[in-house]
C-alpha positions as a Markdown table, in Angstrom:
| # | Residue | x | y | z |
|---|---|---|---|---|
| 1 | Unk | -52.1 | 229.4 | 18.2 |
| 2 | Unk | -54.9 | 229.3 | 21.0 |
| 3 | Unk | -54.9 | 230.9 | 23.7 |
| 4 | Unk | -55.3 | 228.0 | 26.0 |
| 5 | Unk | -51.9 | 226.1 | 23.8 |
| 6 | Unk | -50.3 | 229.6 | 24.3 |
| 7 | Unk | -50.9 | 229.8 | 28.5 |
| 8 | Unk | -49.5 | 226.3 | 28.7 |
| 9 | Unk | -46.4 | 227.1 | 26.6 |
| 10 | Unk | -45.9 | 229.7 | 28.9 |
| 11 | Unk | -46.1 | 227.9 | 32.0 |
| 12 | Unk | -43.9 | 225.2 | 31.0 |
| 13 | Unk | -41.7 | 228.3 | 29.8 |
| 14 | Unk | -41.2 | 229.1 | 33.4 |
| 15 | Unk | -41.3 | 225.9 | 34.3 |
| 16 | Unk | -38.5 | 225.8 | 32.4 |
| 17 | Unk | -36.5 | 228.5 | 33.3 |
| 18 | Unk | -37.2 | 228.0 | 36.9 |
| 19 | Unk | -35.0 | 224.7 | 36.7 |
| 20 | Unk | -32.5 | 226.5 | 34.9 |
| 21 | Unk | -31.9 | 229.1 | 37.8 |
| 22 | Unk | -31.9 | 226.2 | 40.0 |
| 23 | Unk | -29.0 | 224.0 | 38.0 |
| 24 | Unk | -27.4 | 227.2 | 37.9 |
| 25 | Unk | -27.3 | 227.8 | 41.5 |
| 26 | Unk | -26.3 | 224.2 | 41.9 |
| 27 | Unk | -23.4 | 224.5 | 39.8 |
| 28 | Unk | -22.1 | 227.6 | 40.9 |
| 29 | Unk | -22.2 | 226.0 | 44.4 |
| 30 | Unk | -20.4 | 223.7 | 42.8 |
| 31 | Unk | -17.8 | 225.6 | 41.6 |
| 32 | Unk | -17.3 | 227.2 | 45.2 |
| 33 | Unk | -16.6 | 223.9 | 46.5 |
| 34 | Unk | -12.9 | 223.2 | 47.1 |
| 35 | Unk | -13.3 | 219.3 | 46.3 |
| 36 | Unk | -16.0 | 219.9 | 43.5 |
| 37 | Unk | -17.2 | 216.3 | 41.6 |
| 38 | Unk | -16.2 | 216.8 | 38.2 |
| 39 | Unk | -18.8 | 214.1 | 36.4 |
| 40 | Unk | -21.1 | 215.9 | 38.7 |
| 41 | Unk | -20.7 | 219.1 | 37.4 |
| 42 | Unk | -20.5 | 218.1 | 34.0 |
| 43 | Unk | -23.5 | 216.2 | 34.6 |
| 44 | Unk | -25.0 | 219.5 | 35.4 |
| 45 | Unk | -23.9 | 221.6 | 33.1 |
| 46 | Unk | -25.1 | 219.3 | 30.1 |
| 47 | Unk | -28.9 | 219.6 | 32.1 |
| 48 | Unk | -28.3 | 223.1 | 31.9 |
| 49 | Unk | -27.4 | 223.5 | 28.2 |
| 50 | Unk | -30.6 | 221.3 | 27.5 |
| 51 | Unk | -32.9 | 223.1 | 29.4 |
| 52 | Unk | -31.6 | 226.3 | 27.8 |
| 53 | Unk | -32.5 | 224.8 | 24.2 |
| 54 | Unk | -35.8 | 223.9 | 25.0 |
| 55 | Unk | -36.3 | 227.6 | 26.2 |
| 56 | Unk | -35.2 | 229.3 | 23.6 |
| 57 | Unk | -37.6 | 226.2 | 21.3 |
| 58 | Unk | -41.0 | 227.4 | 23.5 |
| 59 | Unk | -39.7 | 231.4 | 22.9 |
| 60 | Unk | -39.2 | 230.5 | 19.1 |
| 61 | Unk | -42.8 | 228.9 | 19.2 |
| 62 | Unk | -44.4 | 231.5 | 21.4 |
| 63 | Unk | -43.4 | 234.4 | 18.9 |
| 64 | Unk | -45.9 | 235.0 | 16.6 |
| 65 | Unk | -45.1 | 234.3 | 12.4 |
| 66 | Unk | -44.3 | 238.1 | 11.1 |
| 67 | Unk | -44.4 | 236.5 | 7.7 |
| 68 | Unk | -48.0 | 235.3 | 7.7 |
């Protein structure tokens, strides 16, 4: 992997987890609220689990091949 490939995988890495925190926040917010939107929350939490696969995707590809 290049070195250039490998600084824009880890920006959008952070990128990444940067919008995680933020759902997170959001949702626990959320949760505080006495009259908390349900569908919203959902909504949210769905974003949440799908930003968390792509992260754990760019870690998988950012980890060098022990095999080769």
């Amino acid at each position: 992997m290049s070195d250039n490939n490998s600084c824009d995988l880890t920006l959008e890495l952070l990128d990444l987890q940067s919008q995680h925190q933020t759902l997170d926040e959001e949702i626990e917010k959320l949760h505080a609220s006495v009259y908390a939107d349900q569908l919203k929350l959902q909504r949210l939490k769905r974003e949440k689990l799908r930003l968390k696969d792509l992260i754990t995707r760019l870690r998988c590809r950012l980890i060098p091949d022990l095999d080769a």
